[in-house]
C-alpha positions in Angstrom: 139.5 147.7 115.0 143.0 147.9 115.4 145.3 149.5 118.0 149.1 150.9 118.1 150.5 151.6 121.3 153.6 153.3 122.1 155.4 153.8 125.2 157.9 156.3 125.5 160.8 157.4 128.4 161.1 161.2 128.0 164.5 162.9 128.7 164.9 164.1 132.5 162.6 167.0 132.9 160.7 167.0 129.1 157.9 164.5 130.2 155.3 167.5 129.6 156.8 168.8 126.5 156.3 165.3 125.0 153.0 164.9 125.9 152.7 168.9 124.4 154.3 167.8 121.3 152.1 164.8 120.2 148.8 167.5 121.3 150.2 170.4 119.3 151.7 168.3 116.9 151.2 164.6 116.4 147.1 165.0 116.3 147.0 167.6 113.8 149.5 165.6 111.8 146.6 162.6 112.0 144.1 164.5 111.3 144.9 164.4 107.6 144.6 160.5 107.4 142.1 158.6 106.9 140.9 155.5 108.9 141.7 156.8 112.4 139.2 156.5 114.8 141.1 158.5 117.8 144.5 159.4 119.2 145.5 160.0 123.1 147.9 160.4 125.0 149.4 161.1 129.2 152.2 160.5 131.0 151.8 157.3 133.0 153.0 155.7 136.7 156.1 155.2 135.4 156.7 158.5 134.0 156.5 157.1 130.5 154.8 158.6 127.3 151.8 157.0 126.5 150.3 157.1 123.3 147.7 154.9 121.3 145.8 155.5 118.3 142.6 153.8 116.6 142.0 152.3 113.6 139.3 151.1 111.5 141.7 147.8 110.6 145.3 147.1 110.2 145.3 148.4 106.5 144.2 152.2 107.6 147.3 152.4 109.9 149.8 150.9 107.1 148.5 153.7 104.9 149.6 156.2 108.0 153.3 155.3 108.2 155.0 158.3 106.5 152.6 160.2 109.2 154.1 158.0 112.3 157.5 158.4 111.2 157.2 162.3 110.8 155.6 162.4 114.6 158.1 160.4 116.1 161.0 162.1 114.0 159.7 165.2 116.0 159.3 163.2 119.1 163.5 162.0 118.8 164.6 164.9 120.7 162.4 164.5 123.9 163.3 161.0 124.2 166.0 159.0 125.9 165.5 155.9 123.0 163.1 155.2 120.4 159.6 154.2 122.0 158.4 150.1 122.6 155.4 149.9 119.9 153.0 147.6 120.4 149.9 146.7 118.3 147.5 144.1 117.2 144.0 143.5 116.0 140.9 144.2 118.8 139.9 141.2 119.5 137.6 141.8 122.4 135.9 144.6 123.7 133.3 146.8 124.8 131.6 150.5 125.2 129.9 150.9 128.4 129.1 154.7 128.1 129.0 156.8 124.9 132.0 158.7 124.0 131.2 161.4 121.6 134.1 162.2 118.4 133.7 166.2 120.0 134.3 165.1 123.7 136.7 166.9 125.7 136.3 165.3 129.2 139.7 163.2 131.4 139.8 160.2 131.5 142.0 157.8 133.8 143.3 155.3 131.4 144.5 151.3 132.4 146.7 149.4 130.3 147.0 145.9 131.3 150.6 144.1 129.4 150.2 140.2 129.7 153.2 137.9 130.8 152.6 135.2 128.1 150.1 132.2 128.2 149.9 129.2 129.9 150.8 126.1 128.3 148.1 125.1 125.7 146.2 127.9 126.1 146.5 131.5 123.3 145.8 134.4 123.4 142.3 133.6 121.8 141.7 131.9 124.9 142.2 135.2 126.9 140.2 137.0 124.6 137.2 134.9 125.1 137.7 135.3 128.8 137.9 138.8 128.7 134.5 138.9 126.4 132.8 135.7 128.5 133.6 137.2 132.3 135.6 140.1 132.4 133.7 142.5 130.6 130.3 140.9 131.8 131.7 141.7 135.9 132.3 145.5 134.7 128.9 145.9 133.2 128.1 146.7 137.3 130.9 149.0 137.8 130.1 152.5 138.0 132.4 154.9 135.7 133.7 152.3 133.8 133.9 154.0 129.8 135.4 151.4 127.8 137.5 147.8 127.8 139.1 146.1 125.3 141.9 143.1 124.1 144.4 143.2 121.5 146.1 140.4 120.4 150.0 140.8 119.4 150.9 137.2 118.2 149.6 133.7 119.4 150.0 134.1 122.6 150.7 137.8 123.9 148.7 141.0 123.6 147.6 143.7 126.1 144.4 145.0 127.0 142.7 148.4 128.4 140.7 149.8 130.0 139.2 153.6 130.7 137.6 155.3 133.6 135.6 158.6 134.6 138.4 159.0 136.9 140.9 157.3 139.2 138.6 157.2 141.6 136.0 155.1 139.7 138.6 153.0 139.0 140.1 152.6 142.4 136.9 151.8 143.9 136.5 148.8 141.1 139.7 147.1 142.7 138.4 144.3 144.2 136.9 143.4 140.7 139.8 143.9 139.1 141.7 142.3 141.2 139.3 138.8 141.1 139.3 138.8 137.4 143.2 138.8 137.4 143.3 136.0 139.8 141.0 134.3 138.0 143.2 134.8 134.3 146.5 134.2 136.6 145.0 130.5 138.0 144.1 129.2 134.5 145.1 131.1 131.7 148.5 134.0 132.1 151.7 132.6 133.4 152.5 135.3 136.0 150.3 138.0 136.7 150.5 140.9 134.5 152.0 145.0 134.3 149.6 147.6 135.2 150.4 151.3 133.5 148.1 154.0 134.0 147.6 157.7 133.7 145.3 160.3 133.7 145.0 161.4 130.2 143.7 164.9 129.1 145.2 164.6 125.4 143.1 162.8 123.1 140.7 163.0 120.1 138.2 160.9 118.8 137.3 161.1 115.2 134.1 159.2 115.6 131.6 158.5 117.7 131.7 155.3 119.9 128.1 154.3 120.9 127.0 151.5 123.6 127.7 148.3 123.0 130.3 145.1 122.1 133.2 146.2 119.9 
């Protein structure tokens, strides 16, 4: 799988019509491709746009460009500046409940942005961490829907991951919090950005079962 994430500053006071626009619009404009596995959006801590979409692999979301570039045409006029994109190959992750392609339930969503590697150590490195320890701790967390890795280059990426609610996640801190410290010690030069947000704009165009990604 492959994800694109973009992160947005809205113009004072239009927050909530960008996050309108990319419901009403953006998702029906991805609807007509093919290759997309789901599409979401919030507004997050730092009263950014959010936005991420799904793919089966790079090649379905270079087919989607003209459709990216008519969204965030659309988008220009909410914004202060064109959004950060970020994206990469999945390179770890995993579905700990089943998320139907007709769900409509919240969802508080955690995106994690790495600081870089530590000398002699990639991002590969990371993402075996993430599959080897910190995915194994969550399998004992309660609410926890979904984690995952993407790598960006060699030695960068982010990762996520989604919750019932904040709650669910909030009461998981202590495990979040030793897994970082664990990646800080030996693998991530300084410890890394945390944005979050409940999201109630999304749509998956598939269903994502139980199990590794």
């Amino acid at each position: 799988m492959y994800v694109r994430l973009g992160l947005a500053n809205p113009k004072e006071g239009m927050a909530e019509d960008a996050l309108n626009y990319f419901r009403d619009v953006a998702i029906p404009v991805y609807d007509q491709v093919s290759g997309l596995l789901g599409a979401a959006a919030c507004i997050n801590n730092e009263g950014q746009l959010m936005a991420w979409t799904t793919w089966a692999n790079n090649e379905a979301k270079e087919a989607a460009m003209a459709e990216f570039q008519q969204n965030l045409a659309g988008l220009a006029e909410l914004l202060n500046e064109p959004p950060t994109i970020l994206e990469g190959p999945m390179v770890a992750g995993q579905q700990y409940i089943m998320v139907p392609k007709d769900g409509e339930e919240p969802f508080f969503a955690r995106f994690v942005m790495g600081g870089g590697t530590q000398e002699g150590k990639t991002y590969d490195d990371i993402a075996d961490f993430m599959t080897n320890t910190v995915y194994t701790a969550y399998e004992n967390v309660e609410g926890i829907y979904a984690t995952g890795a993407c790598k960006v280059d060699e030695n960068s990426g982010f990762s996520f991951n989604f919750w019932t609610s904040h709650d669910a996640a909030h009461a998981a801190s202590e495990v979040i919090s030793s897994v970082v410290s664990d990646a800080v010690a030996s693998l991530i030069k300084e410890a890394p950005k945390e944005l979050t947000g409940e999201c109630n704009v999304w749509k998956n165009y598939v269903d994502f079962p139980v199990g590794k990604i």
